[in-house]
C-alpha positions in Angstrom: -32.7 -12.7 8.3 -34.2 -9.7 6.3 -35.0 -9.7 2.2 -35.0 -6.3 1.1 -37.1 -5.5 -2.4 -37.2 -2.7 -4.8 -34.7 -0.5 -6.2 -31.7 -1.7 -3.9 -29.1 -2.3 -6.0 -26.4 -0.4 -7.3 -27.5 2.7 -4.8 -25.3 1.7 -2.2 -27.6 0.2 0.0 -25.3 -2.9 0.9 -22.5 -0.6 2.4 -25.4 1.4 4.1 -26.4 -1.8 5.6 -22.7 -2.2 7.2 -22.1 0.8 8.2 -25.4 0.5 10.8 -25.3 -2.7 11.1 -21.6 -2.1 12.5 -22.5 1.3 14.4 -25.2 -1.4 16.3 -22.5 -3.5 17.3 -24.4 -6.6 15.0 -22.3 -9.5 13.2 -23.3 -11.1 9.8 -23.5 -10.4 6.6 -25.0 -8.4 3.5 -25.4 -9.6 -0.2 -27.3 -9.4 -3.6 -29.0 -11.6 -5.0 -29.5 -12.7 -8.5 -33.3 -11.1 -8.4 -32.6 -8.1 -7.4 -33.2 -8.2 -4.0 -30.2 -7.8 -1.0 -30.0 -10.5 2.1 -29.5 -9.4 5.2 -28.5 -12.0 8.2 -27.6 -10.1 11.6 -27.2 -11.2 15.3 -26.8 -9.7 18.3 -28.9 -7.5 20.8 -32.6 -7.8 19.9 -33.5 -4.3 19.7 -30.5 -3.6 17.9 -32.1 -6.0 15.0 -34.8 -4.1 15.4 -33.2 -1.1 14.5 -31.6 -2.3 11.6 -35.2 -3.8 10.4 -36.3 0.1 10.5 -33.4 1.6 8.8 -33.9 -1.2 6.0 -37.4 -0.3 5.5 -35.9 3.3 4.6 -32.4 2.4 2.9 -30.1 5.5 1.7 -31.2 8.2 -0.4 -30.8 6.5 -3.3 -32.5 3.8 -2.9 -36.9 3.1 -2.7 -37.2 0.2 -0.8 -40.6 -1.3 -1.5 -40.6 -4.2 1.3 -38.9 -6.0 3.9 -40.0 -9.8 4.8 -38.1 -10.9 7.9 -37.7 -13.9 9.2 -36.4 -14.6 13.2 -34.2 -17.9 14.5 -33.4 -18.8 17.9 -29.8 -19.8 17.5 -26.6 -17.5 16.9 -24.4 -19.1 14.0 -21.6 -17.1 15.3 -20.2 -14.3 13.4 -17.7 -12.4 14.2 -18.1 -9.4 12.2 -20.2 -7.9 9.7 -19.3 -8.6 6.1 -19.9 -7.8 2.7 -20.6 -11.2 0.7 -20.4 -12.0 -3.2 
C-alpha cells in the first residue's frame, strides 16, 4: 500500500495511477482521501510495484508530490483489476 502527499488532487493523478498501474499488469485500487492525500493498494509482480512506487514519487505534470510512505504485506487479497474507488 502507498500514501501519496502534496498537491494530488484534482490534477489527475488517480487516473494517472490506473493507467500505469494497468500498463504493469497490477490489480487494486486508487482513492482520495478526506486529507488530501490519494491511497494506493496494488499487487502483483514485485518489481512491477516497484515501478509504480517510482512513478508515484513523480505523479503527472500537474501534480508536486511531496512524499510517498509505503507500506508492504505478504498476502494477495485478490483483485481482479485495478479500480477507481470513492
Amino acid at each position: 500500500m502507498a500514501r501519496v502527499s502534496g498537491i494530488v488532487q484534482g490534477v489527475g493523478f488517480r487516473y494517472f495511477v490506473i493507467r500505469k498501474a494497468t500498463a504493469y499488469g497490477l490489480r487494486g485500487y486508487v482513492r482520495n482521501c478526506f486529507d488530501g492525500d490519494v491511497e494506493v493498494e496494488a499487487e502483483g509482480d514485485k518489481l512491477m510495484l516497484e515501478q509504480l512506487i517510482e512513478d508515484l514519487g513523480r505523479g503527472p505534470i500537474c501534480a508536486k508530490v511531496k512524499n510517498v510512505e509505503t507500506e508492504w504485506f505478504d498476502d494477495e487479497k485478490g483483485y481482479r483489476t485495478f479500480t477507481l474507488e470513492t
